[in-house]
C-alpha positions, 0 to 999 in steps of 0.5 A: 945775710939772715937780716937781709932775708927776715926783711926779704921773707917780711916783703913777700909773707902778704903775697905768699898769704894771699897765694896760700889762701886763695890759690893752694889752699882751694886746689889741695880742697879740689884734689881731696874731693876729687877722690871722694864719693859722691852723695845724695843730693850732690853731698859728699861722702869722705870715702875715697873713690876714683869713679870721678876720674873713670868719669873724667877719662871716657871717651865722651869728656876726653872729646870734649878735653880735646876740642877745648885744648884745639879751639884754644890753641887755633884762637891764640895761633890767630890771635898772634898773627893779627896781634904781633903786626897791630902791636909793631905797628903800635909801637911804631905809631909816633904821636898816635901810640897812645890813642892806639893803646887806649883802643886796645884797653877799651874792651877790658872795661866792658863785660865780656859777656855784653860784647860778645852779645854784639857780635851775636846781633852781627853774625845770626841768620838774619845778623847785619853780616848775612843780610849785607851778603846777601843785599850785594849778592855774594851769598843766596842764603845765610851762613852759619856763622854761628852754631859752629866751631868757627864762631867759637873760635872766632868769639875766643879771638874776639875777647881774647885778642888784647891779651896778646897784643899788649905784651908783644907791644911791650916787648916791641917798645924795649926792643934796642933799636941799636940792634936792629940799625946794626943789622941793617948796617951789616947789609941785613934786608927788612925781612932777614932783620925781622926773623934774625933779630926783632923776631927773637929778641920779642919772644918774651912778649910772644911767650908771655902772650901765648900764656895769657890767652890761651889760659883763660881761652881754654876754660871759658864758657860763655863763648860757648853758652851765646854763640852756640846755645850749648849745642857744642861745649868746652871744658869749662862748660862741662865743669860748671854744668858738673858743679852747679847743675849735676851737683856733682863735685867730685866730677868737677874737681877730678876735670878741674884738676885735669885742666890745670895739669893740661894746661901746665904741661901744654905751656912746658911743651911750648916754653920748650920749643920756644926756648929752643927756637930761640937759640937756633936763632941766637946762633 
């Protein structure tokens, strides 16, 4: 038993090094200059202070808290409904399967920043979208498809949108077809098939989707940066602006800091309800 554990401790002492060094280590370092007094010139004095966090909870940051936490979540909401059919349909692709994956995979080797540039040629005042519009008709003048929480939302979807996609897909690839032969055996239609038994059983993909989508979505801030000229702003705007323009770190810190703990206690909130949908529909 105690050898069986040296070699266990022994495989997982190199992750357990890399954790501690490059993820526990910076956040203990984030949380001590969070209470710390902010010097001159963005120095910092170890003094403990809260005014970071008086800062962080005015109305003013809590605004934008809030906006970043809603755009995210309505950008991953979006992102599952058009990831779970693209992904269903991938699955079930046959000998396309693997060209269809290789589309997906595509945008993860070019820079989000470079394919977010062209969607800004697409959709500004004089962009391709407006001036189809207008060619046929359907519009007089431009929309404002950028400078608005619409194209925030729609640049967040647009980048994230192979997150979701590929771990329904992998949870849709294990999927037991036997389960789904046997309720079509017991007179289960199409629809009633897909809610009572497809739906739960790739819930782990959706979960793990929702995860890794609306993380990173909730803290990005070059959407922001290039669809909007930083006339609207999420956290992550805030927070870098906070480190690197206002030199102000216990300001960042105490916002960084209260990001991850939004983030943790929106995805308990979520794995909860979904723990539970999931077994109102095993029963």
């Amino acid at each position: 038993m105690i050898r069986n554990f040296k070699k266990a401790y022994l495989l997982l002492s190199p992750s357990l090094f890399w954790l501690t060094l490059f993820l526990v280590i910076p956040v203990i370092f984030i949380a001590v200059i969070s209470f710390t007094t902010n010097g001159d010139f963005g120095g910092i004095i170890y003094e403990f202070s809260l005014k970071a966090y008086s800062s962080a909870f005015s109305s003013l940051y809590a605004k934008v808290i809030w906006q970043s936490v809603w755009w995210a979540l309505i950008a991953t909401i979006v992102c599952l409904f058009i990831a779970y059919p693209f992904a269903y349909f991938i699955a079930n692709a046959g000998k396309w399967k693997n060209l269809l994956l290789l589309l997906v995979m595509v945008p993860f080797w070019t820079n989000l920043l470079i394919r977010l540039y062209a969607w800004i040629i697409l959709m500004n005042n004089q962009g391709v979208i407006n001036n189809v519009l207008i060619d046929l008709g359907f519009i007089k003048e431009p929309l404002a498809l950028m400078y608005s929480p619409g194209g925030v939302i729609l640049g967040l979807v647009y980048g994230f949108l192979p997150f979701m996609i590929l771990p329904i897909y992998s949870s849709i690839e294990q999927l037991d077809k036997t389960y789904l032969e046997a309720s079509e055996d017991l007179g289960a239609g199409p629809v009633k098939t897909f809610l009572n038994v497809t739906l739960p059983l790739t819930f782990p993909g959706i979960l793990a989707g929702f995860i890794i989508t609306f993380v990173p979505a909730i803290s990005v801030f070059v959407v922001t940066d290039l669809f909007t000229g930083g006339k609207l702003l999420m956290v992550g705007n805030v927070i870098r602006d906070a480190f690197l323009v206002e030199m102000n770190w216990q300001l960042g810190a105490a916002l960084s800091l209260l990001l991850m703990i939004l983030v943790l206690l929106s995805l308990l909130i979520f794995m909860r309800f979904t723990n539970r949908k999931d077994r109102k529909f095993l029963v």
